[in-house]
C-alpha positions as CSV (number, residue, x, y, z in Angstrom):
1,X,45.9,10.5,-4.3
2,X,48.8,11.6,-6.2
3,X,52.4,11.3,-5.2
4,X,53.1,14.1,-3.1
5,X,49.5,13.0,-1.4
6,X,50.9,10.0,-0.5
7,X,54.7,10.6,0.1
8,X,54.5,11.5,4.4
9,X,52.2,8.8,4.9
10,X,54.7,6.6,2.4
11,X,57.9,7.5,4.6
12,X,55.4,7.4,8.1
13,X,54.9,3.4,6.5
14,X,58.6,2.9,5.8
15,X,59.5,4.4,9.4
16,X,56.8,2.0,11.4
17,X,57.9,-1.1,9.2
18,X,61.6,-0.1,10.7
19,X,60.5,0.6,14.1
20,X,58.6,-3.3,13.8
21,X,61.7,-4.4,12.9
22,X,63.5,-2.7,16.2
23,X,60.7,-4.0,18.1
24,X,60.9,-7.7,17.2
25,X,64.5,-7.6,18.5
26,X,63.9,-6.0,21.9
27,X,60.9,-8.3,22.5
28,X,62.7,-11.5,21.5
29,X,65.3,-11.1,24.6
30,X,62.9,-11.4,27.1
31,X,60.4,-13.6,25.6
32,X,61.5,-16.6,26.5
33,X,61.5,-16.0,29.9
34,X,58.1,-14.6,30.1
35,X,56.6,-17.6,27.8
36,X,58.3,-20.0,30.6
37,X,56.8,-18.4,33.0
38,X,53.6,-17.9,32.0
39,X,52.9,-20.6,29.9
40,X,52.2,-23.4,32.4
41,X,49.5,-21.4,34.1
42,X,47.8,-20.7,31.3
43,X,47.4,-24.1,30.0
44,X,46.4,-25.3,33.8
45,X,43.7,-22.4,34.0
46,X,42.2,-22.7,30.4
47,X,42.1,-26.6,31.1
48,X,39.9,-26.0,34.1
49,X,37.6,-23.0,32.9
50,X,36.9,-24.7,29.6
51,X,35.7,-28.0,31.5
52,X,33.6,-26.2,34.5
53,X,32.1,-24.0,31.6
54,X,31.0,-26.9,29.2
55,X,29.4,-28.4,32.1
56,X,27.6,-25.7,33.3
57,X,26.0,-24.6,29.9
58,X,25.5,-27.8,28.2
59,X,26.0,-29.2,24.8
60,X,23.6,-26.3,23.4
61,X,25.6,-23.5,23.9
62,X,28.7,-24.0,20.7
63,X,29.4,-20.3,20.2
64,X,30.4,-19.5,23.9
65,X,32.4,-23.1,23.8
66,X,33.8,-21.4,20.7
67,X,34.5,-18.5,21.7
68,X,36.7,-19.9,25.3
69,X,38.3,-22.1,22.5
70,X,39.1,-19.7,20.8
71,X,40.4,-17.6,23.6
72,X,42.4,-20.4,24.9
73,X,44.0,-20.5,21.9
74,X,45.3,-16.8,21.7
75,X,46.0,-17.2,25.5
76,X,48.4,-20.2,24.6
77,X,49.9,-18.2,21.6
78,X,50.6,-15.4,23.9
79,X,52.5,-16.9,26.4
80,X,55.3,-18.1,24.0
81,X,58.5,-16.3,22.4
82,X,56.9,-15.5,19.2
83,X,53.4,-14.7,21.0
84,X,54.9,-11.7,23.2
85,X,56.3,-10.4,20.2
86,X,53.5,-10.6,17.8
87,X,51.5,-9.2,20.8
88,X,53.7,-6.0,21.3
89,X,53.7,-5.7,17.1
90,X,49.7,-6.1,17.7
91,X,49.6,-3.4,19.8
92,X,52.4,-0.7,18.0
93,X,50.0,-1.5,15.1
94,X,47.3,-0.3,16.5
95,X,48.2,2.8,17.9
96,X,49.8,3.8,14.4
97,X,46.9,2.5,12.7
98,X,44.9,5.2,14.6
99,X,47.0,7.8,13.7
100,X,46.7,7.0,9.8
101,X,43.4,6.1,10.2
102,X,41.8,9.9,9.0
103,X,44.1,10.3,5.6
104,X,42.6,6.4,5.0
105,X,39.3,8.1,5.0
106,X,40.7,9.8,1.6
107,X,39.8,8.5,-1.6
108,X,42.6,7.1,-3.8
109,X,42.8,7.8,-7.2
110,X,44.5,6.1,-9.9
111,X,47.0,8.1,-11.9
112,X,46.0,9.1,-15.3
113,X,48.8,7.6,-17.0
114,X,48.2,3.5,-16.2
115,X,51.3,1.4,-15.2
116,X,53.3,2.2,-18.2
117,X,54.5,4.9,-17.0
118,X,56.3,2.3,-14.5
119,X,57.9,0.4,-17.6
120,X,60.6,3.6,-17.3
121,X,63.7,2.1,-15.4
122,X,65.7,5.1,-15.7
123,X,64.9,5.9,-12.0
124,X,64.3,2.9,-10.7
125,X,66.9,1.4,-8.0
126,X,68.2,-2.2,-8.3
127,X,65.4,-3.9,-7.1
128,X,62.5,-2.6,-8.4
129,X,64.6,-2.1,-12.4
130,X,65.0,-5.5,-11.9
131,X,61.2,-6.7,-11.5
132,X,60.4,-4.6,-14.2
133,X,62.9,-6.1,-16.4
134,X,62.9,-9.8,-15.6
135,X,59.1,-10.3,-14.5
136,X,57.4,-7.1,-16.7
137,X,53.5,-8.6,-16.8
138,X,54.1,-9.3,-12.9
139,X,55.2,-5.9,-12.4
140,X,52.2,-4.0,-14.4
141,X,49.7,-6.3,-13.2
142,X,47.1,-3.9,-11.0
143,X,47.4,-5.0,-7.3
144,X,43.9,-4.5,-5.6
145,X,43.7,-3.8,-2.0
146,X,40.4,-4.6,0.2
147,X,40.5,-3.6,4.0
148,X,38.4,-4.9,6.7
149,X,35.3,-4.4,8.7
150,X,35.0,-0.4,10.0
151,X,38.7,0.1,8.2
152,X,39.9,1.8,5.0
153,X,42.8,1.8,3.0
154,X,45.3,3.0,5.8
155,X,45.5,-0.8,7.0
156,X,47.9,-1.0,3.7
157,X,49.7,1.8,4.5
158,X,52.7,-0.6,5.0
159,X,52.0,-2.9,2.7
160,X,51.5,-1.2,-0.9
161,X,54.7,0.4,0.2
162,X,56.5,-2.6,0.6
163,X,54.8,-3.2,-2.8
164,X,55.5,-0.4,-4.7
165,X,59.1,-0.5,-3.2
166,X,59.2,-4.0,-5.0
167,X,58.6,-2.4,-8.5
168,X,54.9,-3.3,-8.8
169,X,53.9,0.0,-10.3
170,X,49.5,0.0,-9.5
171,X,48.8,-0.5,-6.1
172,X,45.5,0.4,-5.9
173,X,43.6,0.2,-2.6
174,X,39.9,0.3,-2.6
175,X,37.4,2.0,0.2
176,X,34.4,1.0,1.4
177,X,31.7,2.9,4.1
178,X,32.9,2.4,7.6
179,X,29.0,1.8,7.5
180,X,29.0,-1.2,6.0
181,X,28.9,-3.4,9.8
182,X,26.1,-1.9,10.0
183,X,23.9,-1.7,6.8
184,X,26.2,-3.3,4.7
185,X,25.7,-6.8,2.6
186,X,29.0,-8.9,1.5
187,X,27.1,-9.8,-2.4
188,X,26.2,-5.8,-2.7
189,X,30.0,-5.1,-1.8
190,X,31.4,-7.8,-3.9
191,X,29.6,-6.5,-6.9
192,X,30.7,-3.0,-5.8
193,X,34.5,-4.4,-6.0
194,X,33.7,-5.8,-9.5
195,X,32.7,-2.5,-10.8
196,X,35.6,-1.1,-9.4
197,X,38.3,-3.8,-10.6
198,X,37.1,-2.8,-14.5
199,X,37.5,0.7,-13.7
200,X,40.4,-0.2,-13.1
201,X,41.6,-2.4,-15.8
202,X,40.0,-0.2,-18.5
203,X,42.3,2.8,-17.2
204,X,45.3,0.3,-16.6
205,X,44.7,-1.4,-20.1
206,X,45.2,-4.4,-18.0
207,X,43.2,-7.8,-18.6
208,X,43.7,-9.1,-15.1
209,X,44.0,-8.0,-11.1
210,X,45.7,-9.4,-8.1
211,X,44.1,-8.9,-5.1
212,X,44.7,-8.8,-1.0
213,X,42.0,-8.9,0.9
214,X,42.1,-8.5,4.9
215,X,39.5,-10.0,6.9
216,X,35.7,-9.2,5.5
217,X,38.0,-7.6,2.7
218,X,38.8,-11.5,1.6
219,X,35.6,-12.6,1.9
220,X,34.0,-9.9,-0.6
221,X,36.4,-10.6,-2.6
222,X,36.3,-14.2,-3.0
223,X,32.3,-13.5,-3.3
224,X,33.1,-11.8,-6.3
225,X,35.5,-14.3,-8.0
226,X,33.9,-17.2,-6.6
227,X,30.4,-16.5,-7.2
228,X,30.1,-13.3,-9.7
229,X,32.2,-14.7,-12.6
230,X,35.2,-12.5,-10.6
231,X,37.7,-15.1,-11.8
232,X,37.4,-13.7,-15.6
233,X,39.6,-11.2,-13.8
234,X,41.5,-12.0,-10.9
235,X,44.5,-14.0,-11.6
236,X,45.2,-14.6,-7.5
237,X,43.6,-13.5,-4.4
238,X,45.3,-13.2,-1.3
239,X,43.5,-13.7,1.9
240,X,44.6,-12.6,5.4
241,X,43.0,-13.7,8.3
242,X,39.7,-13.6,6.2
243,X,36.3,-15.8,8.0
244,X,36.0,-18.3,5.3
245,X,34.3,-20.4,7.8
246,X,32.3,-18.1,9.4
247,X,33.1,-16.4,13.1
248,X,31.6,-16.5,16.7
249,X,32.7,-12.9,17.1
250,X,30.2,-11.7,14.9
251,X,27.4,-13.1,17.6
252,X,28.3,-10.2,19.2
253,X,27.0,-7.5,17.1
254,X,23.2,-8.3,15.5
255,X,24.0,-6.7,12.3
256,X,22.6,-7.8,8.6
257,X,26.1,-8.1,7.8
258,X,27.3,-9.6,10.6
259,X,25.3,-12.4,10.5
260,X,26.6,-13.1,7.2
261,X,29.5,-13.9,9.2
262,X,28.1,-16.4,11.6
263,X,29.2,-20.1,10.8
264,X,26.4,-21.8,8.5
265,X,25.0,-19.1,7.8
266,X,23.3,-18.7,4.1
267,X,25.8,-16.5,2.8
268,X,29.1,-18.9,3.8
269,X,26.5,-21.8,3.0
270,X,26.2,-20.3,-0.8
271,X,30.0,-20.0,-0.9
272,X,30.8,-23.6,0.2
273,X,28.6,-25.1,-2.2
274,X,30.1,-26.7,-5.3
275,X,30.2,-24.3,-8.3
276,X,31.9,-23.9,-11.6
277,X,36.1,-24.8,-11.9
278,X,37.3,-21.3,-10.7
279,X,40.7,-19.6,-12.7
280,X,41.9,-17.7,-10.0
281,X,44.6,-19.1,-8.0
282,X,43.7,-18.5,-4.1
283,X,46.4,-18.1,-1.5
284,X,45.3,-18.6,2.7
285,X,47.6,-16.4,5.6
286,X,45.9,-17.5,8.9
287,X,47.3,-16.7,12.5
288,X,46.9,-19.4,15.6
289,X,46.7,-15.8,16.9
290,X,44.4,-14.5,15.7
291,X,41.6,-12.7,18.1
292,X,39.0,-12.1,15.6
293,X,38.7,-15.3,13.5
294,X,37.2,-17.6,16.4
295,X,37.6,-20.2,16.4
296,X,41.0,-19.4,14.5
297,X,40.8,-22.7,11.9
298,X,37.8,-20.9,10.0
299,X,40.3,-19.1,8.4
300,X,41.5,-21.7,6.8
301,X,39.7,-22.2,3.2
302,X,38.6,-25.7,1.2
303,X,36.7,-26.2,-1.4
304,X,36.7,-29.1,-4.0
305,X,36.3,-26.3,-7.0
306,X,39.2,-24.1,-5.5
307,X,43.0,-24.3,-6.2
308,X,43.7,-23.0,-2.6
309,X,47.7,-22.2,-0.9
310,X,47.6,-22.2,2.7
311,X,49.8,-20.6,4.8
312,X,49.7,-21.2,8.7
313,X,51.3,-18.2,10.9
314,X,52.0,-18.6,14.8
315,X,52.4,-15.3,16.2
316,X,50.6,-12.9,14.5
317,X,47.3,-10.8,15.9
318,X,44.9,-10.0,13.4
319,X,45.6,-6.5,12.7
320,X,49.1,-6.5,11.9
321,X,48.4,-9.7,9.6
322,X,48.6,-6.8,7.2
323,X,52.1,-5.7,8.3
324,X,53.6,-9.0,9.1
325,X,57.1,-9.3,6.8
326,X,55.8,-13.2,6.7
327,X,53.2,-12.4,5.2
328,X,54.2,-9.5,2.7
329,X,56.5,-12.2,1.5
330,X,53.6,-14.7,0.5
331,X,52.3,-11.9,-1.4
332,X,54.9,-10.7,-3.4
333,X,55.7,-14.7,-4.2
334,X,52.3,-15.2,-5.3
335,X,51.9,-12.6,-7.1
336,X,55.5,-12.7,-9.3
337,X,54.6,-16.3,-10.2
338,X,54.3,-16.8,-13.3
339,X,50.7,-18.1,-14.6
340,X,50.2,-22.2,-14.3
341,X,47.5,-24.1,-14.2
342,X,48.9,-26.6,-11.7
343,X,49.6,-25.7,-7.7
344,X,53.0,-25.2,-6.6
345,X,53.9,-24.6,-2.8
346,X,55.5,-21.4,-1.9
347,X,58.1,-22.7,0.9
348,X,57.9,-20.4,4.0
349,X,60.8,-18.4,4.6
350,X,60.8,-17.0,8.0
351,X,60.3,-18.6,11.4
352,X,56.7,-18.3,13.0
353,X,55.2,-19.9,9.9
354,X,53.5,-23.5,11.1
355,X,52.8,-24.9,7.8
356,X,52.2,-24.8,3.9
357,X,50.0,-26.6,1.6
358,X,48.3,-26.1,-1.3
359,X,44.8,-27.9,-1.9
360,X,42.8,-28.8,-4.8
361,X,40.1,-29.9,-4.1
362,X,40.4,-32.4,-1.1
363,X,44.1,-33.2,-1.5
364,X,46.7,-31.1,0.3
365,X,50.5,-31.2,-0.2
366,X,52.5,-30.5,3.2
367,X,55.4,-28.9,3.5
368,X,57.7,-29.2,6.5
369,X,57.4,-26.5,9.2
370,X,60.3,-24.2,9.6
């Protein structure tokens, strides 16, 4: 869409990220108290279902142990500080989410003109004039958005914002049918989001794409680069609370696609076999929160042909991965990094991050917590 298209839901995104912002405060005075609270309980309770459940249905039954894992997990996450906020920023998501949800629907369209018309700084306040300036390939460097299962582009709304606030001047985010949990195929979508990244380039002039995938959106993507010779053109995917290991979640829907999603299935099989040395740099956001990825480690992502960054969240619900300032933060690092062929940590910056390491291959790099 063009600019004037885009502008109300551009100032709705900029009002909700303030609003976030507002949120986090209030919530953080009484957090404490409630985590206290609650906290002890939880811990006694999920203790005592977990073992009277494993006894009752055996060692055969791994996805419902999973899936009380699982839930124990985001149970244990809630009841602390951080996990009452991320739950209320969970929630506000949501219900603007829904409201953005119908000009998602809309197709975007990239503007005739490419990114150079973005090399112009005559407009351009501090910030963004100096991204241009100091890091130009960075900022004309498409930025390709993939959303999630049943979404479409308005689960960026905040986030190519925040982008394009930056200075990055094509942020691009792609749609796919909000059929695709039910008929849809992650290798027919990948090579769907191929096609579409050299639309792009040849438009852009561009050689090479970033690209942030949420959720399924992560794992079509990393299908593509990983298996369809996708790396020729991504210089770094961004994950975010993507199923690299598979889900018990998607047990609960018998879909074709969703049973893509199952751990060990063929697909995820395919993906962790070895393959060819892969150019594009990959970078992991996964919550302890999250209420989709179950259990919430499968998020995580090695491989022994894969230069992988990992970065572990505390408090953050799956949907609002993709509005989480932690996480924006990863992205724009990532991405304004200059190209090297050897890993380098990218330090979290904000508390509610648990870890980060970079892998390649088997060995991993730990940074302290902060």
């Amino acid at each position: 869409m063009g600019d004037a298209a885009d502008s109300a839901p551009g100032r709705f995104a900029a009002g909700l990220r303030a609003g976030f912002d507002a949120v986090r405060g209030a919530v953080d005075t009484t957090a404490e108290t409630v985590g206290s609270t609650v906290r002890g309980a939880v811990d006694t309770a999920a203790g005592a279902i977990g073992s009277t459940v494993r006894s009752a249905i055996g060692a055969g039954s791994e996805v419902a142990v999973g899936v009380l894992g699982g839930a124990a997990e985001v149970a244990r996450g809630v009841t602390s500080p951080g996990g009452v906020r991320g739950v209320v920023v969970e929630a506000a998501w949501l219900a603007a989410h829904t409201v953005l949800y119908p000009w998602g629907a809309l197709e975007q369209q990239l503007r005739p003109d490419g990114h150079f018309r973005h090399y112009r700084t005559d407009d351009l306040p501090p910030r963004r004039r100096g991204l241009v300036v100091s890091a130009m390939e960075a900022a004309g460097t498409p930025i390709v958005l993939v959303h999630g299962i049943g979404d479409n582009r308005s689960a960026f709304a905040v986030l190519s914002g925040a982008l394009r606030r930056r200075g990055f001047g094509v942020v691009h985010a792609v749609n796919y049918s909000v059929l695709t949990a039910l008929t849809g195929d992650v290798r027919r979508s990948a090579a769907l989001l191929g096609e579409h990244i050299e639309r792009i380039c040849a438009q852009t002039g561009s050689d090479r794409v970033h690209v942030v995938g949420h959720s399924l959106g992560g794992l079509i993507a990393r299908y593509y680069v990983q298996r369809l010779h996708g790396d020729a053109r991504v210089r770094t995917l961004v994950t975010l609370g993507t199923p690299h290991g598979g889900t018990v979640a998607a047990y609960l829907l018998p879909t074709p696609l969703t049973r893509q999603l199952r751990p060990g299935s063929e697909l995820l099989s395919e993906l962790a076999a070895p393959c060819p040395p892969c150019r594009t740099r990959f970078v992991v956001v996964w919550s302890e929160m999250d209420q989709v990825v179950i259990p919430q480690r499968h998020a995580r992502l090695e491989h022994s042909s894969l230069v992988v960054e990992e970065h572990q969240i505390r408090d953050s619900g799956h949907l609002s991965l993709s509005v989480d300032t932690r996480a924006l933060h990863v992205v724009v690092t990532a991405i304004t990094r200059p190209h090297d062929p050897e890993p380098h940590p990218i330090l979290p910056v904000s508390e509610g991050f648990s870890s980060s390491q970079v892998t390649e291959g088997y060995s991993a790099h730990v940074q302290p917590s902060l």
